[in-house]
KEKE-3310 file (N, C-alpha, C; in steps of 0.2 Angstrom, whole numbers, plus 5000, padded with zeros to 4 digits):
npx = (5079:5086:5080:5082:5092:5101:5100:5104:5117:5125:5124:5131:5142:5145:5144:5156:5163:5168:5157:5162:5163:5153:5136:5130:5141:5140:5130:5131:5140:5137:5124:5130:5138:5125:5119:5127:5126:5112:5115:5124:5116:5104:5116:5117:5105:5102:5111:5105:5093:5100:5104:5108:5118:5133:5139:5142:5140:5140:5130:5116:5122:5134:5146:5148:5151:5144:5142:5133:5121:5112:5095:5087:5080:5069:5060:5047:5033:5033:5023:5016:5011:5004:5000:5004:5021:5028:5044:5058:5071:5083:5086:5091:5081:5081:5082:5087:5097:5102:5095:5082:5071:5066:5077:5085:5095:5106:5109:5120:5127:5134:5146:5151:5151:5155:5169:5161)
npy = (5103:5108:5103:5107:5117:5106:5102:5111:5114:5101:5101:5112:5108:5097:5106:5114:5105:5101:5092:5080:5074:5063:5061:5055:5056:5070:5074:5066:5074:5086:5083:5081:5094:5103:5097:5097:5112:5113:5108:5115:5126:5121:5120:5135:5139:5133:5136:5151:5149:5144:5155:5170:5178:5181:5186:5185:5191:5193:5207:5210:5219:5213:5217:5223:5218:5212:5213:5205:5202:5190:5182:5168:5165:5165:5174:5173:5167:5170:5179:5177:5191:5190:5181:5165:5161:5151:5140:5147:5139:5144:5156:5163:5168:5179:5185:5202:5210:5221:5229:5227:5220:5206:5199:5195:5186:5180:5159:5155:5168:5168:5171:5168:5163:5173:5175:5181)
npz = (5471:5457:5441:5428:5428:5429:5417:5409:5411:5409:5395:5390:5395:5386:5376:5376:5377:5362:5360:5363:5374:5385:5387:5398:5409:5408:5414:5426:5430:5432:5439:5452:5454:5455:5466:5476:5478:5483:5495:5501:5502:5510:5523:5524:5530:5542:5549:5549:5556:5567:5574:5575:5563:5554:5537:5518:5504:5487:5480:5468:5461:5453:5458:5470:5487:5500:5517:5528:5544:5550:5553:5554:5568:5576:5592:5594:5583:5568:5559:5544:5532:5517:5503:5502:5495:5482:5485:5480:5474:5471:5479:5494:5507:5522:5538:5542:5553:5555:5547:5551:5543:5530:5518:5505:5495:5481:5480:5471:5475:5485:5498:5509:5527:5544:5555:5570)
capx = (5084:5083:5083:5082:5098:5106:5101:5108:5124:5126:5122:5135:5148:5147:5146:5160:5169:5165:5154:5168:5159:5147:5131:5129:5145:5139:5125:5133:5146:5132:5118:5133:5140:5120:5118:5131:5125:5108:5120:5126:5109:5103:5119:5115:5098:5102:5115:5103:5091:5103:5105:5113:5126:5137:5139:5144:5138:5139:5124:5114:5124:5141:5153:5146:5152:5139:5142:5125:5119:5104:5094:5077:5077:5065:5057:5040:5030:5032:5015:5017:5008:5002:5000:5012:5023:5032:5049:5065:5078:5092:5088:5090:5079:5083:5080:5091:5096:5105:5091:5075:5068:5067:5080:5088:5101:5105:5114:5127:5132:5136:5153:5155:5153:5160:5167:5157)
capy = (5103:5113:5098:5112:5118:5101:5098:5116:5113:5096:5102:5116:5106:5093:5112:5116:5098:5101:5085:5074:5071:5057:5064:5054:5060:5078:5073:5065:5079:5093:5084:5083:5102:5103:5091:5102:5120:5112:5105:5124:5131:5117:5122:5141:5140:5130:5140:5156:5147:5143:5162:5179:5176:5186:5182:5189:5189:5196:5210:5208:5223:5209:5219:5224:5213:5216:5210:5205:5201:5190:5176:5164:5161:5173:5171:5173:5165:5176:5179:5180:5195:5192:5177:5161:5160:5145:5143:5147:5138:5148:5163:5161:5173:5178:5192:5206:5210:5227:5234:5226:5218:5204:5202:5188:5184:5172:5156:5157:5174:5169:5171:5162:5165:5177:5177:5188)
capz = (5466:5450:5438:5422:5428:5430:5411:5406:5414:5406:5391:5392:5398:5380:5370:5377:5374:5356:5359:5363:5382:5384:5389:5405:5411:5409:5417:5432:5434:5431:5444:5458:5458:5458:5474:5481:5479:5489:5502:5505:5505:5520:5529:5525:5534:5547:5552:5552:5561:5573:5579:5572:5559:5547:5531:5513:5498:5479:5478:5461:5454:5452:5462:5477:5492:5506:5525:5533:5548:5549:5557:5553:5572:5581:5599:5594:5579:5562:5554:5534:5528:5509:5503:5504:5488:5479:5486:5473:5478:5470:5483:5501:5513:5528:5542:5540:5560:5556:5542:5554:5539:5527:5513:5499:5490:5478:5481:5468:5474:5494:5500:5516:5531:5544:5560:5573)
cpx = (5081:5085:5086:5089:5105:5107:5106:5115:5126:5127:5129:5141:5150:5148:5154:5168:5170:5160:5158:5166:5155:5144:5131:5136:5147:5134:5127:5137:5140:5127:5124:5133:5130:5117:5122:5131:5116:5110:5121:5120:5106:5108:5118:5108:5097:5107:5111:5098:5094:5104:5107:5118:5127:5138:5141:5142:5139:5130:5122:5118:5131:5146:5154:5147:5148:5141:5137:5127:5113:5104:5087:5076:5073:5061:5050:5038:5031:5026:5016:5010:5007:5001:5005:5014:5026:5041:5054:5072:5085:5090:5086:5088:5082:5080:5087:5091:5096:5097:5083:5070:5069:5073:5083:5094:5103:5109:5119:5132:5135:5142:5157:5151:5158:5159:5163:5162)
cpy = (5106:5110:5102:5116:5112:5099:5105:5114:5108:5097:5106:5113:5100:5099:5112:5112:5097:5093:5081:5069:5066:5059:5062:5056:5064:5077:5074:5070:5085:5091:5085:5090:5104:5101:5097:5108:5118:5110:5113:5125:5128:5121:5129:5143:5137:5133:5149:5155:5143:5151:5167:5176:5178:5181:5184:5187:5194:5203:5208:5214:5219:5211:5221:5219:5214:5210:5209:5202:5199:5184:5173:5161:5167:5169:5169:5171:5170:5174:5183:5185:5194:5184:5171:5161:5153:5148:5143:5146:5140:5155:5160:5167:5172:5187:5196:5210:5218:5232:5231:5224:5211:5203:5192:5189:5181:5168:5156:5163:5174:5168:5167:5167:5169:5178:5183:5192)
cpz = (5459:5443:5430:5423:5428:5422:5407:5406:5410:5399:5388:5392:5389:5375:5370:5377:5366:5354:5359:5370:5379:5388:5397:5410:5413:5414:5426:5437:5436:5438:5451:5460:5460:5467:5479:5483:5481:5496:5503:5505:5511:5524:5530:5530:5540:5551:5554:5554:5567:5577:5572:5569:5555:5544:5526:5507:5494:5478:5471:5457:5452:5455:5468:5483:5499:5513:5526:5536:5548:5552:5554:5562:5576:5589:5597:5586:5573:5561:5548:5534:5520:5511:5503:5495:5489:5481:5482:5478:5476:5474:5490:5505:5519:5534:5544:5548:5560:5552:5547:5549:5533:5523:5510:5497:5486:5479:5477:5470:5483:5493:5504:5522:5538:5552:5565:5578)
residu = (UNK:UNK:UNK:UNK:UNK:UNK:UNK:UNK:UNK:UNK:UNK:UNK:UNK:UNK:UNK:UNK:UNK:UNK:UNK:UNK:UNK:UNK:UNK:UNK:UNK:UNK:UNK:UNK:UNK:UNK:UNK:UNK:UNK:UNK:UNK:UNK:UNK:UNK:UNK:UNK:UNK:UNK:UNK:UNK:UNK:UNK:UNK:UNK:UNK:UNK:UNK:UNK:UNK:UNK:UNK:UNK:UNK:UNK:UNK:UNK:UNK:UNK:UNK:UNK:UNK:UNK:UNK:UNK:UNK:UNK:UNK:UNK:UNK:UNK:UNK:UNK:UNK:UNK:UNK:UNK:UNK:UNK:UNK:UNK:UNK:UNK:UNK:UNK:UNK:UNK:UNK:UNK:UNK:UNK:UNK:UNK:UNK:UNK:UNK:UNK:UNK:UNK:UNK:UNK:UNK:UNK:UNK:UNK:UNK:UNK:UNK:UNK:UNK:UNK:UNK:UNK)
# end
């Protein structure tokens, strides 16, 4: 969980009240929708670890709607190449079935899911 966003959001939410909200109230509403865009990301990984599944998302240029096809479940062991990194939970990896390679996304920008 990305507590630095839960304070921003919070933070945001009494600007926007012109300060008329009660801090812990921001707080509460701001950790939940937080809570919940972690809940999507579990189901997002456990679903492309369960096999091959479409999907949609937002590309980084904001208007692009990309279709993919991708999976984390492979037959045989992956072997990371480079070194391991720290993982960023606002972007979901995945293996990219049609392009034969890695690829990401960001969590804000997924669309849903899609029948095959």
């Amino acid at each position: 969980m990305n507590r630095s966003k839960v304070f921003k959001n919070a933070h945001r939410m009494m600007k926007l009240s012109n300060y008329n909200l009660d801090w812990g109230y921001c707080l509460k509403v701001a950790y939940k929708a937080e809570k919940q865009r972690m809940l999507l990301r579990q189901q997002i990984i456990q679903k492309l670890k369960s096999g091959q599944t479409s999907f949609e998302f937002i590309k980084t240029d904001g208007k692009t709607v990309r279709l993919a096809v991708g999976t984390l479940k492979f037959d045989q062991p992956y072997i990371r190449k480079g070194p391991k990194r720290k993982t960023n939970v606002e972007v979901v990896k995945y293996f990219d079935v049609e392009k034969g390679s890695f690829r990401s996304f960001k969590l804000d920008n997924f669309r849903g899911f899609k029948a095959a």
